[in-house]
C-alpha positions in Angstrom: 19.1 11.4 -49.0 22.2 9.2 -48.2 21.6 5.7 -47.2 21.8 5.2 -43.4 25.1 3.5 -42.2 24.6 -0.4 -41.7 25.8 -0.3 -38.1 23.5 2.4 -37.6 20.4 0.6 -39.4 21.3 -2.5 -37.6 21.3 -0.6 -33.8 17.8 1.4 -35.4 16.5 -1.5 -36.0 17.5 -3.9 -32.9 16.1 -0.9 -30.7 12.5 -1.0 -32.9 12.4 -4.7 -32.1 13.2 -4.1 -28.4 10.8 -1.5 -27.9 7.7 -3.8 -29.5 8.9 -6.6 -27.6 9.1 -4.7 -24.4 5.5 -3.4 -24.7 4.3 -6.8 -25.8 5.6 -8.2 -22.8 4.1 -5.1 -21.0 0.8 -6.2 -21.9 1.0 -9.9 -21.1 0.4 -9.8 -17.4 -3.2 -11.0 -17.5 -2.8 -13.6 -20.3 0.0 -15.0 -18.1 -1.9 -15.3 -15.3 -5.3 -16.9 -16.5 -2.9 -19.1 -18.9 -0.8 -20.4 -15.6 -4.1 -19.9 -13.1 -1.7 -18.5 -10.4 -1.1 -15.1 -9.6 1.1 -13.4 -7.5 -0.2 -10.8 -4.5 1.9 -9.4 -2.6 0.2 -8.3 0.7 0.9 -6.9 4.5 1.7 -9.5 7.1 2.4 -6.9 9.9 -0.2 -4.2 9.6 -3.3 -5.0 10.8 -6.1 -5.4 10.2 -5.2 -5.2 6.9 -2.6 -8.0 7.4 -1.3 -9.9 9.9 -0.4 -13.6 10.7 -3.1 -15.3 12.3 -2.6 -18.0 15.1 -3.1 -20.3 12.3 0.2 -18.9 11.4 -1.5 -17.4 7.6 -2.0 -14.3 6.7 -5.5 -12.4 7.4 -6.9 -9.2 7.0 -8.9 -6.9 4.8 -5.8 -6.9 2.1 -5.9 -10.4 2.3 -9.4 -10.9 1.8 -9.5 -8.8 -1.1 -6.5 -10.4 -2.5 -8.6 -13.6 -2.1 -11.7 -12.4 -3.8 -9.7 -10.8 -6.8 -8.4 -14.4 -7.1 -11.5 -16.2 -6.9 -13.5 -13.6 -9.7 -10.5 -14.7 -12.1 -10.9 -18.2 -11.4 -7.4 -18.7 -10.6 -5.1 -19.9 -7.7 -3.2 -17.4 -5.4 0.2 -16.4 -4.1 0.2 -14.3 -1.5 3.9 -12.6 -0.9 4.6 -11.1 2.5 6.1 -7.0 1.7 6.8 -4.1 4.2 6.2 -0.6 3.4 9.8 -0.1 1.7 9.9 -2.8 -0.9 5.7 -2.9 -2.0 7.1 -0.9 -5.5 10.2 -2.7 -6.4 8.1 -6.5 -6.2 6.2 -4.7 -8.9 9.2 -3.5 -10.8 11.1 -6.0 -10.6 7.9 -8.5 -11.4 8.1 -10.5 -8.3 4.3 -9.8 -7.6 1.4 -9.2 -10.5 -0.5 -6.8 -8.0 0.3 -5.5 -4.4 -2.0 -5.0 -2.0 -0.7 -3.3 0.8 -2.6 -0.6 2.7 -0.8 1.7 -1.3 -1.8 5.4 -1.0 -1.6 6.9 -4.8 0.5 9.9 -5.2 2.1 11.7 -8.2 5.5 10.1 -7.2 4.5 6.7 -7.4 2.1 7.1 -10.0 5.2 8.0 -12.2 6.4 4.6 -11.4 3.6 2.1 -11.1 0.4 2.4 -12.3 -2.9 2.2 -9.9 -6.4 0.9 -10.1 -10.2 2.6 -8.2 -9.7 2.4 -4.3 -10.6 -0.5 -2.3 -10.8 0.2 1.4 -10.7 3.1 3.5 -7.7 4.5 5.3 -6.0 7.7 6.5 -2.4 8.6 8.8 -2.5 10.8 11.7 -0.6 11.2 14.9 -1.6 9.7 18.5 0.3 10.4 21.3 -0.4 10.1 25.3 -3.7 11.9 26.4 -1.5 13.5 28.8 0.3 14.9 25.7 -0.6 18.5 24.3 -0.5 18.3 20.9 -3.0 20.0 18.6 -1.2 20.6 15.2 2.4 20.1 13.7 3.7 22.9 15.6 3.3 20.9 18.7 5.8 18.4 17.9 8.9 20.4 18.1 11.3 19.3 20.8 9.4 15.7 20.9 9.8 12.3 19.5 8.0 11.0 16.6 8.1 6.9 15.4 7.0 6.2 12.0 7.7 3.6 9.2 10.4 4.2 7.0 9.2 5.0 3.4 5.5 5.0 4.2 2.6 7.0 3.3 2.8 9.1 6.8 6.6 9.4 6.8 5.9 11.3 3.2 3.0 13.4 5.3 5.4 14.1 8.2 7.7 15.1 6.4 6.2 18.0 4.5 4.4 19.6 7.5 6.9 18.7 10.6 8.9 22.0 11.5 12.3 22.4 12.5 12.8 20.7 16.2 10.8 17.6 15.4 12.9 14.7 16.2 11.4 11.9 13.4 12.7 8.2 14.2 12.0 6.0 11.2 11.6 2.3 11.8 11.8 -0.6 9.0 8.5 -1.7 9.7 5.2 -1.4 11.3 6.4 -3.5 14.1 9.3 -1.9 15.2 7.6 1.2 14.6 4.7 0.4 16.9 6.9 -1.5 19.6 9.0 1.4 20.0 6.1 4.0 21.0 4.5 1.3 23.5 7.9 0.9 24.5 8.1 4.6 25.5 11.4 5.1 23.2 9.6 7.5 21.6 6.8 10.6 22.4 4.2 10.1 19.5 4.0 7.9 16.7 2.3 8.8 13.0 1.0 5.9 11.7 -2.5 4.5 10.3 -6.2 4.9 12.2 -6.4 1.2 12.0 -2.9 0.5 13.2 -3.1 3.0 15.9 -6.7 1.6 16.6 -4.9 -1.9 16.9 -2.3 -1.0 19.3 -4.3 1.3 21.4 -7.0 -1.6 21.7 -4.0 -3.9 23.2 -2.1 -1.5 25.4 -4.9 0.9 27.0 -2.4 1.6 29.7 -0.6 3.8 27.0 -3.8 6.1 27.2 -2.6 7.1 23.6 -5.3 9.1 21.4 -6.1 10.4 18.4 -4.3 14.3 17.8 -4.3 15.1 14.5 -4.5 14.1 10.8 -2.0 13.8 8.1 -3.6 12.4 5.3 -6.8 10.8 4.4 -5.9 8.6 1.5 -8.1 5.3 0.5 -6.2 2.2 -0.6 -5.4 1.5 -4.1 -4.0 -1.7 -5.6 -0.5 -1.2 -7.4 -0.2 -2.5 -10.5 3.3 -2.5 -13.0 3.9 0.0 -15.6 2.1 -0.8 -18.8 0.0 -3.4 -17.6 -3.6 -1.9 -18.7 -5.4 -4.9 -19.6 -4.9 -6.4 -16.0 -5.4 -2.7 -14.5 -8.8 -3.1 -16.0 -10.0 -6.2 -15.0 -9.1 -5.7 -11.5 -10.9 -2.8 -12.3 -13.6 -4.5 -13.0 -13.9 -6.6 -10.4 -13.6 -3.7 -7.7 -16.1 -2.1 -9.5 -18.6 -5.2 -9.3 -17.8 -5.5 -5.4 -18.3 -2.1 -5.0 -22.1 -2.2 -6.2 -22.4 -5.8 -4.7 -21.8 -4.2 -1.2 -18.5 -6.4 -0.6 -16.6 -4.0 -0.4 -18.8 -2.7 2.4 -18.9 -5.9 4.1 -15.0 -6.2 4.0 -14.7 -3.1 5.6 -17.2 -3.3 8.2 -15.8 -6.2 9.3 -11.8 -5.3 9.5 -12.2 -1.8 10.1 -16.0 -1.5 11.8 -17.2 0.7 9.2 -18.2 0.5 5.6 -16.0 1.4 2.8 -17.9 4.7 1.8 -17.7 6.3 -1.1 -14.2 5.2 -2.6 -12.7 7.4 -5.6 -12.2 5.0 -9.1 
């Protein structure tokens, strides 16, 4: 067998190096973060009651309050970093955030490009619309208005079952997304229980209700690529709230009913 070229055993090598480093630094999440005793969250500031701004002017909400506690069980200091729906992955990816969590549904699409740890909290997407609106099923929508947040758990879901005739107006944010059904721009609006709960709670004039479900999918915490021995401690912890009943509590007290059985 003929000696490999020295260019060639040069790049072979270079890209073995690369690779090791890469999955070294793939592993190093958690060291990092008990060595510096910060990490990095990034959260929901306009989704509640998940999180929101408080008149305080700081975020609250159940995502924050579990960011908290995840912070306190690894004795370390934390930075919460505001996100909307489109940019919760890329912080990850791009390592401007050791965890998110942000109201993160797991599905095979993201799970190819972030990795996820048990659920957390409770949550599921579904349409509301005017009581004095007939809409039972998908079907219904065709020739109406929808609002829903751009890139979004319930865009994905209104996408795969909205027919032909649906006319789907995607907003950059929960906001604008909620704003624009109280402000009668739009018909209907798919968005979260909780959110729709929220809105409906401040604007019963609306006389919005409930119609029909897109997806019931608990919250998950995202975590990057590779980074298995954080995945697991967060684990842990999750796992120790769980049977401690805080996750209950949290629940209860953001969303007025207990967490429930929650898939690991």
């Amino acid at each position: 067998m003929s000696a490999l070229p020295r260019r060639t055993l040069l790049s072979t090598l270079g890209l073995a190096a690369l690779a090791l480093a890469t999955s070294a630094q793939a592993q190093n999440a958690l060291d990092e973060i008990l060595a510096k005793k910060q990490i990095t969250i990034a959260i929901p500031t306009d989704y509640p009651p998940y999180g929101y701004v408080g008149t305080d002017l700081k975020p609250q909400g159940l995502d924050i309050d579990m960011a908290n506690l995840i912070a306190a069980k690894l004795g370390v200091k934390v930075e919460l970093v505001p996100v909307v729906s489109a940019n919760r992955i890329p912080y990850l990816q791009t390592r401007k955030a050791d965890l998110v969590i942000s109201t993160l549904g797991k599905n095979a699409e993201r799970e190819k490009v972030i990795d996820f740890t048990a659920a957390y909290s409770p949550f599921y997407q579904a349409v509301f619309a005017p009581k004095t609106l007939t809409v039972k099923g998908p079907a219904d929508l065709v020739g109406k208005t929808v609002a829903v947040t751009r890139g979004a758990m319930e865009d994905q879901e209104l996408s795969k079952v909205a027919p032909a005739g649906v006319d789907v107006r995607r907003f950059e944010d929960n906001n604008a997304t909620v704003s624009a059904f109280v402000a009668g721009q739009v018909q209907a609006i798919a968005t979260g229980a909780s959110v729709a709960g929220n809105m409906m709670a401040r604007n019963p004039n609306l006389g919005a209700e409930y119609k029909f479900v897109l997806k019931d999918s608990p919250n998950f915490i995202g975590v990057a690529k590779g980074e298995d021995k954080l995945r697991a401690k967060v684990n842990e912890i999750i796992a120790a709230a769980k049977a401690a009943g805080d996750l209950d509590k949290m629940a209860q007290k953001w969303l007025g009913r207990p967490a429930g059985d929650l898939p690991n």
